[in-house]
KEVEXDO-804699 format. One record per residue (C-alpha): x, y, z; residue in three letters. Coordinates in steps of 0.001 Angstrom, whole numbers, always signed. Layout:
(vexti (X,Y,Z),'ALA')
...
end
This chain:
(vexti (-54532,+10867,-3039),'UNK')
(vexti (-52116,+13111,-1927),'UNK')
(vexti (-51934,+16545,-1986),'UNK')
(vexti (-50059,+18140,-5504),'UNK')
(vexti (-47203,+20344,-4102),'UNK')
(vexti (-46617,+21944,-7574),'UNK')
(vexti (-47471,+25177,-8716),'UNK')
(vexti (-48572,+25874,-12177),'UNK')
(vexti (-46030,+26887,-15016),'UNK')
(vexti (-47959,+29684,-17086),'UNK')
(vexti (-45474,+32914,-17165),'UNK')
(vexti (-43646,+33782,-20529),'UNK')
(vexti (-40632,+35607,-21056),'UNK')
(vexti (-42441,+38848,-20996),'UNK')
(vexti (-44533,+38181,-18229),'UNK')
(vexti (-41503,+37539,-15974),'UNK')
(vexti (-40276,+40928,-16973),'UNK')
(vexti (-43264,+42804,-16033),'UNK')
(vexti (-43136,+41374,-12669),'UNK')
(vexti (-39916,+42481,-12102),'UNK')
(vexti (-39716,+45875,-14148),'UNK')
(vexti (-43126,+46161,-11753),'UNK')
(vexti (-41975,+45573,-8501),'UNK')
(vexti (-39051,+48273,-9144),'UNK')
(vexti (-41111,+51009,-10891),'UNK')
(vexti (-43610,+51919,-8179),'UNK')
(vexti (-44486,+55209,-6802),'UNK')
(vexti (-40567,+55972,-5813),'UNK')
(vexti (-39980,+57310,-8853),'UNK')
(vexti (-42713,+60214,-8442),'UNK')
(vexti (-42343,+60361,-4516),'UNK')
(vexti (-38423,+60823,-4594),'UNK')
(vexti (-37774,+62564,-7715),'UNK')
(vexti (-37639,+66127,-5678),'UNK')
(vexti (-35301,+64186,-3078),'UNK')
(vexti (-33344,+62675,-5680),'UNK')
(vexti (-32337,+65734,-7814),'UNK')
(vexti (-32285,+68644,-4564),'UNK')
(vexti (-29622,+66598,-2745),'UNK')
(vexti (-27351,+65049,-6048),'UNK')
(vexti (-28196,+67456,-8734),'UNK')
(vexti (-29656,+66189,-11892),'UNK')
(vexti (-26425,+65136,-13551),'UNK')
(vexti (-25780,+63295,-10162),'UNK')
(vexti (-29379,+61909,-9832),'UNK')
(vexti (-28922,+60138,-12979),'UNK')
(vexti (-25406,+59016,-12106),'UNK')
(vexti (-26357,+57956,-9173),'UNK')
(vexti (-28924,+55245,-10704),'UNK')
(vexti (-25743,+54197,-13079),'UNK')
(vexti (-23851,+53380,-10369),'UNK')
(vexti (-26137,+51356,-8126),'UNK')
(vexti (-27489,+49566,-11279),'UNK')
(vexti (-23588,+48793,-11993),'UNK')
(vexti (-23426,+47546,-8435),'UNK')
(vexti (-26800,+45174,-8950),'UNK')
(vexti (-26310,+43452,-12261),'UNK')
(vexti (-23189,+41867,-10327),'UNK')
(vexti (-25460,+40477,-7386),'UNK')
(vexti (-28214,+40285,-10124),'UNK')
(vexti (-25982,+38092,-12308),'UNK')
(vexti (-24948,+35503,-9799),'UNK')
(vexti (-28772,+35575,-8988),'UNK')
(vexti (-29455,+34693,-12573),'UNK')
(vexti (-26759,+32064,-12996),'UNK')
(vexti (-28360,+30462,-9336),'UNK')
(vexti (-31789,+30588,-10414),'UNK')
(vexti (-31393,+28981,-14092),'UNK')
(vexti (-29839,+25566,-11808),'UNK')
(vexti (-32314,+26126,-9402),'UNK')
(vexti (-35857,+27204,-10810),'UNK')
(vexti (-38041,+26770,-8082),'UNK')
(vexti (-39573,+29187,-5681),'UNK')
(vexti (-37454,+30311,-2826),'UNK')
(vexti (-35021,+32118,-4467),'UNK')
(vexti (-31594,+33025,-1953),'UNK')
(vexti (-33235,+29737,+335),'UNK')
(vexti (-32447,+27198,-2349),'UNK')
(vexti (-29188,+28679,-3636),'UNK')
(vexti (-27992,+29076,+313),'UNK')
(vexti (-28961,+25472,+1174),'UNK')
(vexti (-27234,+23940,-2040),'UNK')
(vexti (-24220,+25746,-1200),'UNK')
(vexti (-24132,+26203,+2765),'UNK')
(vexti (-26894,+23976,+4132),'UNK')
(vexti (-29802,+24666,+6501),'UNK')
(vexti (-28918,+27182,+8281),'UNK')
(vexti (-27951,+29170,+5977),'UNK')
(vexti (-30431,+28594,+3759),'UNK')
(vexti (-33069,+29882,+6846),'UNK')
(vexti (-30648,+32544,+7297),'UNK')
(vexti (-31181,+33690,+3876),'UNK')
(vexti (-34979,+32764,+3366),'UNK')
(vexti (-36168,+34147,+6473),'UNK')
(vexti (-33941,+37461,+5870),'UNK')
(vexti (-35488,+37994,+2257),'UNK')
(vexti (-38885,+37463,+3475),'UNK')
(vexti (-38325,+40416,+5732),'UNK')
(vexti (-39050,+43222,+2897),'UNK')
(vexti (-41844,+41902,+1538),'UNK')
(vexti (-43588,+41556,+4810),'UNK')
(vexti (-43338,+45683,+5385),'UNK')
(vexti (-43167,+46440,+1573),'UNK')
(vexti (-46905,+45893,+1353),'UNK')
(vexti (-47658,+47810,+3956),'UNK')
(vexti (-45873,+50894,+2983),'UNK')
(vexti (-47017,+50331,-1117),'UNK')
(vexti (-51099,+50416,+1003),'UNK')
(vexti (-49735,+53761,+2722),'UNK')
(vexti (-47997,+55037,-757),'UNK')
(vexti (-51504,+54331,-2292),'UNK')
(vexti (-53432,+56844,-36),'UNK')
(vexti (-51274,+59651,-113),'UNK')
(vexti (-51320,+59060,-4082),'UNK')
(vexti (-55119,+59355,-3561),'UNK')
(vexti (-55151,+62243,-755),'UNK')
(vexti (-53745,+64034,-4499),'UNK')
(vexti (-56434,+63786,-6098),'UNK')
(vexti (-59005,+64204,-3167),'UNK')
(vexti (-58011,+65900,-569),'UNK')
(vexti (-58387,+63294,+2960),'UNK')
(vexti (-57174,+65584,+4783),'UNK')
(vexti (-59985,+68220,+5066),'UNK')
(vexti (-62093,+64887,+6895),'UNK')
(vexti (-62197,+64998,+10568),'UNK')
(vexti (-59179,+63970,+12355),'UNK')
(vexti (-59349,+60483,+14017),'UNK')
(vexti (-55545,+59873,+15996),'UNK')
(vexti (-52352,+60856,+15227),'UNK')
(vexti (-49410,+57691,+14939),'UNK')
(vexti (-45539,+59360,+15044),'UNK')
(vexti (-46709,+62570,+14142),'UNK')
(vexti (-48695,+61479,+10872),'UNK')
(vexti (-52261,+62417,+11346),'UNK')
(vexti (-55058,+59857,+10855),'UNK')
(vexti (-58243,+61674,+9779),'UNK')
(vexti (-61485,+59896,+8476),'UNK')
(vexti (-61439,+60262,+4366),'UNK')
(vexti (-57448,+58882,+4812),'UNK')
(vexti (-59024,+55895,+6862),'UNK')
(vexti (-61448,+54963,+4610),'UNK')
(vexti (-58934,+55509,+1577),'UNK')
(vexti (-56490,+52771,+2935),'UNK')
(vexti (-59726,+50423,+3500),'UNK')
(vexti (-60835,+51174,-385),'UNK')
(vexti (-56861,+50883,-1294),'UNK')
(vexti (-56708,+47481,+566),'UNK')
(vexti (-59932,+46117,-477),'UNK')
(vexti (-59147,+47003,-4141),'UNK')
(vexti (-55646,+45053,-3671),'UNK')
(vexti (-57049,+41975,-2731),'UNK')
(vexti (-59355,+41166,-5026),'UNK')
(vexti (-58275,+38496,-7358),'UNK')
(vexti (-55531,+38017,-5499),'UNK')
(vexti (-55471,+34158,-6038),'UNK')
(vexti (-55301,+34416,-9417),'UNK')
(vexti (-52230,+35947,-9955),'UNK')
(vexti (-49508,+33200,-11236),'UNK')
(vexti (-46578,+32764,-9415),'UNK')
(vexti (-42942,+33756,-11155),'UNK')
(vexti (-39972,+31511,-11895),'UNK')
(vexti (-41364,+27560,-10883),'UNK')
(vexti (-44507,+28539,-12644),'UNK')
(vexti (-43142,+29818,-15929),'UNK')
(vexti (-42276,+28185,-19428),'UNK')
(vexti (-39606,+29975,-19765),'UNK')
(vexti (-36244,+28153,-20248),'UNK')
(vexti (-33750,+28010,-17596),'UNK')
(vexti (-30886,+29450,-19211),'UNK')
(vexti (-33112,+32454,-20183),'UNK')
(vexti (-34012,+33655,-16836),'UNK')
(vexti (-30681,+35056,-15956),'UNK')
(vexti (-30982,+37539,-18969),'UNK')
(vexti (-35049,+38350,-17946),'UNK')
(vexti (-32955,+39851,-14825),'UNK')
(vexti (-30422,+41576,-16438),'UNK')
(vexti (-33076,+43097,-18952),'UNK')
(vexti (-34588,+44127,-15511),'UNK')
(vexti (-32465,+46078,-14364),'UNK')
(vexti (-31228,+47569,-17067),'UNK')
(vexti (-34915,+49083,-18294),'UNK')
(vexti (-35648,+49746,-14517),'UNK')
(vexti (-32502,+52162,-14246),'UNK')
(vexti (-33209,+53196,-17646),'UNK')
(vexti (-36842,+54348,-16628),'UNK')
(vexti (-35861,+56442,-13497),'UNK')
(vexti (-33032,+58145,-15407),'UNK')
(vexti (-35857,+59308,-18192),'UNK')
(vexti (-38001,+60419,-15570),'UNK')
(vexti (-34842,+62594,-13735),'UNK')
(vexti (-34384,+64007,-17064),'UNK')
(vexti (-38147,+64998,-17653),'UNK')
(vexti (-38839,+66644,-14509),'UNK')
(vexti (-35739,+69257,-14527),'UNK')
(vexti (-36909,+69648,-18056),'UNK')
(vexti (-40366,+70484,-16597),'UNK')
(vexti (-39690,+72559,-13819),'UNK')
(vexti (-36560,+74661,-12337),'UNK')
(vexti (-34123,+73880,-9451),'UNK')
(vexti (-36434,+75799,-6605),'UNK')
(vexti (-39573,+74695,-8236),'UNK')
(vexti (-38235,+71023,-7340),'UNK')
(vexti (-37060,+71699,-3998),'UNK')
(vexti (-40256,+73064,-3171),'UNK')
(vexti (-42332,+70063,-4523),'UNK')
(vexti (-43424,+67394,-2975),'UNK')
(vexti (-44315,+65402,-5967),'UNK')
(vexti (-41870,+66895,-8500),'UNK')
(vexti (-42315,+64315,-11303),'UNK')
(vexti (-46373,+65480,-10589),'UNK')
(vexti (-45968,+68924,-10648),'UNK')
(vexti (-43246,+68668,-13723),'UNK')
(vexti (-45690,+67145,-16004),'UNK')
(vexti (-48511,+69916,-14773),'UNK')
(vexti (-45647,+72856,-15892),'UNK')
(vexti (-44864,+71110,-19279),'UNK')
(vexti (-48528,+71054,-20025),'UNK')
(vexti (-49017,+74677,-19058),'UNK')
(vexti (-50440,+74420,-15834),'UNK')
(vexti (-53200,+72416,-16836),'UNK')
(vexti (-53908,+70493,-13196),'UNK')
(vexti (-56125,+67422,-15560),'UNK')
(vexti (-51616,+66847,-16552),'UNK')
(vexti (-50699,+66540,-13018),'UNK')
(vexti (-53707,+64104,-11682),'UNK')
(vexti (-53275,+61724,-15014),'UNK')
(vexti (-49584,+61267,-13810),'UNK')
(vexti (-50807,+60674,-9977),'UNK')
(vexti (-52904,+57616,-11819),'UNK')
(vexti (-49841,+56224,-13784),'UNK')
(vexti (-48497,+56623,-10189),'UNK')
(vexti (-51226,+54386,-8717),'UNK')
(vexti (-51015,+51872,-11032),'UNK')
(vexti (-47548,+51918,-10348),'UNK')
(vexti (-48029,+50969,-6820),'UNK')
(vexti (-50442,+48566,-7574),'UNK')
(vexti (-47686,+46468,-10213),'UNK')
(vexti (-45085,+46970,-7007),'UNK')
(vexti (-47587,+45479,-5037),'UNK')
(vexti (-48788,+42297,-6999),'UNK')
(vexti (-44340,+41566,-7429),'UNK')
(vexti (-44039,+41796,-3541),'UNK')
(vexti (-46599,+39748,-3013),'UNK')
(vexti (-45619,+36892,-5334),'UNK')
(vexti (-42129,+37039,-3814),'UNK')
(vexti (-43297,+36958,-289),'UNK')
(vexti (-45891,+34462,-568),'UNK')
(vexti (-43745,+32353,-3112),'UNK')
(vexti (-40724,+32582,-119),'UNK')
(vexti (-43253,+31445,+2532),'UNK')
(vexti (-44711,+28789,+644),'UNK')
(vexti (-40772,+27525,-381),'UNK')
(vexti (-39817,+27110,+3405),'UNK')
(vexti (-43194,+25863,+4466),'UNK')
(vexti (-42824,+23245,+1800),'UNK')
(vexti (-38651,+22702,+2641),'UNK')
(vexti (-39754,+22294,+6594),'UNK')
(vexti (-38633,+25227,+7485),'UNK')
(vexti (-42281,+27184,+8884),'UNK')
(vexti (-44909,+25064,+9675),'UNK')
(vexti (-46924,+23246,+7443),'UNK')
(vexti (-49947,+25604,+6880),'UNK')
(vexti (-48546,+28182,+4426),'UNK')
(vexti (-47512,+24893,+2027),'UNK')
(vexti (-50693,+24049,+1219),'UNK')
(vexti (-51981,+25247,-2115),'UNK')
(vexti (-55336,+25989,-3388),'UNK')
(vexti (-57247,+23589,-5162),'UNK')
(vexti (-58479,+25571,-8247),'UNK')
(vexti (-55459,+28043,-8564),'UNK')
(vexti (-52282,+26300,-7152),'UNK')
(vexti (-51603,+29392,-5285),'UNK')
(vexti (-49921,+29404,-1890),'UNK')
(vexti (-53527,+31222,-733),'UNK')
(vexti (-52823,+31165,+2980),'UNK')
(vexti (-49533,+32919,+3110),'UNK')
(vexti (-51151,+35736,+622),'UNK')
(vexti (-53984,+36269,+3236),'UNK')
(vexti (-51859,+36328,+5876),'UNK')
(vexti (-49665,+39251,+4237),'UNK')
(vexti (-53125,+41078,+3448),'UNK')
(vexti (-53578,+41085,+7071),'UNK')
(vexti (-50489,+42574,+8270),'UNK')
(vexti (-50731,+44882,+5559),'UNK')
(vexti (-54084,+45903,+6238),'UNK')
(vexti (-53799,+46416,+10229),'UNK')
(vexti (-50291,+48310,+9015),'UNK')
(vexti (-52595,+50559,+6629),'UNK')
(vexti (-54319,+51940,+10112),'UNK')
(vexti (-51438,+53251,+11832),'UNK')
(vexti (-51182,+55585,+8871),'UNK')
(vexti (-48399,+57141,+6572),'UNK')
(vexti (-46134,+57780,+9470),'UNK')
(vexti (-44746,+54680,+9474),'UNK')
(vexti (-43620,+54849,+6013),'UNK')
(vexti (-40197,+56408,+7644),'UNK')
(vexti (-39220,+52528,+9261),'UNK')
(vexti (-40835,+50359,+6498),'UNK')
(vexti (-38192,+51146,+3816),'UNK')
(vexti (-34686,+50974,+5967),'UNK')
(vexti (-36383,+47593,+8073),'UNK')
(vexti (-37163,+45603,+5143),'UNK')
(vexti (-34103,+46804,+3035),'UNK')
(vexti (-31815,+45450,+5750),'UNK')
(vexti (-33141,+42205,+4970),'UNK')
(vexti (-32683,+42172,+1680),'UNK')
(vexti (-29345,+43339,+1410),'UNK')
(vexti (-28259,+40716,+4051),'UNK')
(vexti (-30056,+37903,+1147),'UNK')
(vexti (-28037,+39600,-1427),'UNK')
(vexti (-25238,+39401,-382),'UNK')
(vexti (-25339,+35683,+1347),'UNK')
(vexti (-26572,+34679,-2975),'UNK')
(vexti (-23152,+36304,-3920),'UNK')
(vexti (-21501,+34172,-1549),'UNK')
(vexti (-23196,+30870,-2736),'UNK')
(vexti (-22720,+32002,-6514),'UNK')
(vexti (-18799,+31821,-5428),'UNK')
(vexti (-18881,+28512,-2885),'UNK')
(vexti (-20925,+26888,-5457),'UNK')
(vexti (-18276,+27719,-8796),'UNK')
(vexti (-15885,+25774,-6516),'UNK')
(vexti (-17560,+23077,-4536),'UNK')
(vexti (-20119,+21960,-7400),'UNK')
(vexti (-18274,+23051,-11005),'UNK')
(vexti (-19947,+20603,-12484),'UNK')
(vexti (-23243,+21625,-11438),'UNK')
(vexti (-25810,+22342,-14215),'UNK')
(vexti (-26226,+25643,-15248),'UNK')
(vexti (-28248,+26753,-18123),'UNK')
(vexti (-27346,+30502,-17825),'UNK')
(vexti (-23424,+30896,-16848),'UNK')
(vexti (-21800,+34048,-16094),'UNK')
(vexti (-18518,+34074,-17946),'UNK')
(vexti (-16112,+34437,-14912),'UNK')
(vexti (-15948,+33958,-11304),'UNK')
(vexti (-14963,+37262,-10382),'UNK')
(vexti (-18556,+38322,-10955),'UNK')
(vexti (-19331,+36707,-7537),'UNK')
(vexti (-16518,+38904,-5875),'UNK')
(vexti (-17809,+42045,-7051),'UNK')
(vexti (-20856,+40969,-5817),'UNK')
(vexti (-19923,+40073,-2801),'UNK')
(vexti (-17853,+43377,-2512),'UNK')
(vexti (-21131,+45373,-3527),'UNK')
(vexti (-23683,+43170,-1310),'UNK')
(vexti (-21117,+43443,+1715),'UNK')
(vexti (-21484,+47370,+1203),'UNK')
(vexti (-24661,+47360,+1368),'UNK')
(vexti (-24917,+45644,+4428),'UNK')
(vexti (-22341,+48404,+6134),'UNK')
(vexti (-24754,+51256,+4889),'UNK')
(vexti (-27780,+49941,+6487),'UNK')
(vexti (-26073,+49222,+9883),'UNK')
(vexti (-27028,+51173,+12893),'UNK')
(vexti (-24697,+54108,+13057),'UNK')
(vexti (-23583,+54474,+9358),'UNK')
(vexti (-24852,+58469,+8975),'UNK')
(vexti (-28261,+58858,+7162),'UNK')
(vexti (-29476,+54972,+5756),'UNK')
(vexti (-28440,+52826,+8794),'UNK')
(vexti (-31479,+51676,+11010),'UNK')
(vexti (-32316,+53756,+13612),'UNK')
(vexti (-33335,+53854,+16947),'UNK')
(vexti (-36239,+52888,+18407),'UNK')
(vexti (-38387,+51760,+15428),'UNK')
(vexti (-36288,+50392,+12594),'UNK')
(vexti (-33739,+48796,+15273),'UNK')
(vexti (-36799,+46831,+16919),'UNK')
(vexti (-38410,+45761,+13989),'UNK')
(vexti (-35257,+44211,+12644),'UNK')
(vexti (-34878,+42737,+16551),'UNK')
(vexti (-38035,+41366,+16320),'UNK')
(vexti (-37790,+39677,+13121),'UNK')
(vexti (-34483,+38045,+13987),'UNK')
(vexti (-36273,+36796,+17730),'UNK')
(vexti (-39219,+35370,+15866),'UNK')
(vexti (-36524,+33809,+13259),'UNK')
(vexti (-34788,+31203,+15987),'UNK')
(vexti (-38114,+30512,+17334),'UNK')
(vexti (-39420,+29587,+14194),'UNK')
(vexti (-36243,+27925,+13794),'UNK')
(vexti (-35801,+25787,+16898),'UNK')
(vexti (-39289,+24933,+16244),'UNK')
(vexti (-38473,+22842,+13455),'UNK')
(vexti (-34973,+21866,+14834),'UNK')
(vexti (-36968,+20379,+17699),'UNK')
(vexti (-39394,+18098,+15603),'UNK')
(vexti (-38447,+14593,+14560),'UNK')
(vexti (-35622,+14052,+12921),'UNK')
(vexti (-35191,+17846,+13358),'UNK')
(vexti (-32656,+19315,+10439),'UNK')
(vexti (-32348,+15845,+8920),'UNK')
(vexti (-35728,+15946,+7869),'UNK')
(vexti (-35561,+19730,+6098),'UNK')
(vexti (-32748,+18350,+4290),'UNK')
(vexti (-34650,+15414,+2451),'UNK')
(vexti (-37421,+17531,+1962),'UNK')
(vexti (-35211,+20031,+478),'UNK')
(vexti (-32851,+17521,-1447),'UNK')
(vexti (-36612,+16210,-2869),'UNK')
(vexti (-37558,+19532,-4248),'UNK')
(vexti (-34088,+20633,-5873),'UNK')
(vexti (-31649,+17736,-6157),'UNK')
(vexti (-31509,+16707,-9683),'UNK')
(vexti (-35527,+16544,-9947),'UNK')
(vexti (-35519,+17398,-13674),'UNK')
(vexti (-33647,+14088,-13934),'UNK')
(vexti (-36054,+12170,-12067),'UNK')
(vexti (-38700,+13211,-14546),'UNK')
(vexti (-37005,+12254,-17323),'UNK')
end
């Protein structure tokens, strides 16, 4: 018998939500708060979230309307194939798969300076020092506690949208409720800490949204350490969401012929793509040595590729509303022009993280090569399965077999 390349549909309406409300609410919104309000002002910290969620729903909407035609793991690879082909669709899945890759790693890094909090690492002996960012023994061992704790149970966790029961037409709103309770949340927390603590008390702080909650309890330090824990946890629901989108994207292009065969197969008990999750605990784990220094290229790196996925989604959304009109779709957006703004908003986005563009491009040496190397190992990867039999013909069947009117075939 064959092996069953079909992953298990267990996820409800509200468990779809708390992967995605998790992934966005992680430690950002305690690590940034001081950043956040020092450089905008509160009023403009909170505006500032409006705006960028205004700018997401559009790319999050044509998302929605993709992923209600096309409910099965891979995300921007499926909608870019269906509308552009195989190329594109690599383009797209191997450019998405970029911020997951480093988002792991810096979530392992976030979770020891939440920890180096609560007990302080830094008073252990000092081991090596990586881009300025000192390495000392308790900080070590913290990131080998952090990533042991991470793993466990990893192959248990469900995967999201091919292995829910929730209904097509309803995931498109599961991301708009998203990002609307996401924004929602940091605003709330903007709010609470200039309640909590004054203009040069933020500026001053580290970990404002910490040291806010410590002030509003009187300076009761048990105040401050409780919110380093909701903190953690945070982290922790960040982490499980990259993960799942990461492995989920490496599984989908394993299975569509697209990386080799290895990270497609599935575990026997679970039906979890196990071998791409281990590999992603690796990199994360040999990441977690080099220390918190590298937490300055992680963010910029892997953001690149995701804005480059968003915006080639908003570009499908729009091909496909005129090549396939007819195309089933259970959730539909109520006007094209959606996929314009979000092309508009996704092409920004793009300009911003550039090389060059003053403050959030990539930068040299780090970010740049990262990105470099990502792209190299992307058309080797590529012409590797170009090369094979049948080359591109055979990624298309494979990819026709997995998303071309399947829920017809079953009926």
């Amino acid at each position: 018998m064959g092996e069953k390349k079909e992953l298990k549909r267990v996820l409800g309406k509200f468990d779809l939500w708390a992967l995605g409300f998790g992934a966005i609410i992680g430690w950002g919104w305690i690590s940034m708060g001081s950043t956040w309000i020092t450089s905008a002002g509160s009023l403009g910290a909170c505006l500032s979230f409006v705006f960028a969620g205004l700018m997401m729903i559009f790319v999050a909407l044509c998302y929605g309307e993709l992923a209600s035609a096309m409910p099965k793991a891979g995300g921007p690879q499926n909608f870019a194939w269906r509308a552009f082909g195989t190329k594109a669709s690599f383009i797209a899945g191997w450019a998405c798969l970029l911020n997951p890759v480093l988002f792991v790693s810096w979530l392992c890094n976030a979770a020891v300076v939440a920890i180096d909090y609560l007990f302080p690492l830094t008073e252990t002996p000092l081991l090596y020092t990586v881009y300025g960012y000192e390495v000392h023994v308790g900080t070590l061992a913290a990131n080998m506690l952090t990533c042991a704790t991470f793993l466990a149970g990893f192959e248990c966790i469900p995967q999201a949208s091919e292995e829910s029961v929730v209904k097509p037409k309803d995931l498109g709103k599961v991301i708009v409720i998203v990002m609307i309770t996401a924004v929602a949340w940091f605003i709330l927390t903007i709010i609470a800490t200039c309640l909590g603590l004054s203009h040069e008390d933020i500026s001053n702080s580290s970990l404002a949204a910490v040291d806010s909650m410590t002030a509003i309890f009187n300076g009761n330090p048990l105040a401050g350490k409780a919110m380093i824990i909701v903190g953690i946890l945070g982290i922790l629901t960040s982490w499980i969401s990259t993960y799942i989108n990461g492995s989920r994207l490496m599984y989908s292009m394993a299975r569509g012929g697209m990386l080799p065969d290895y990270f497609s197969k599935l575990h026997d008990k679970y039906q979890t793509p196990y071998r791409a999750v281990i590999i992603m605990g690796i990199f994360m784990l040999i990441s977690g040595f080099m220390g918190g220094g590298v937490n300055v290229w992680y963010p910029t790196a892997g953001g690149f590729g995701s804005v480059v996925a968003y915006l080639i989604v908003a570009i499908s959304f729009i091909k496909l509303r005129k090549s396939e009109p007819d195309m089933k779709r259970p959730y539909k957006v109520k006007t094209i022009l959606v996929g314009y703004i979000a092309v508009l908003m996704g092409a920004a986005l793009v300009l911003i993280s550039l090389p060059g563009f003053p403050g959030s491009g990539l930068k040299w040496p780090y970010e740049i090569l990262m990105v470099l190397i990502w792209i190299i190992l992307g058309f080797i990867l590529y012409f590797r399965a170009r090369s094979r039999k049948d080359g591109l013909k055979r990624i298309d069947e494979m990819m026709g077999s997995v998303l071309v009117d399947e829920e017809a075939e079953k009926e």
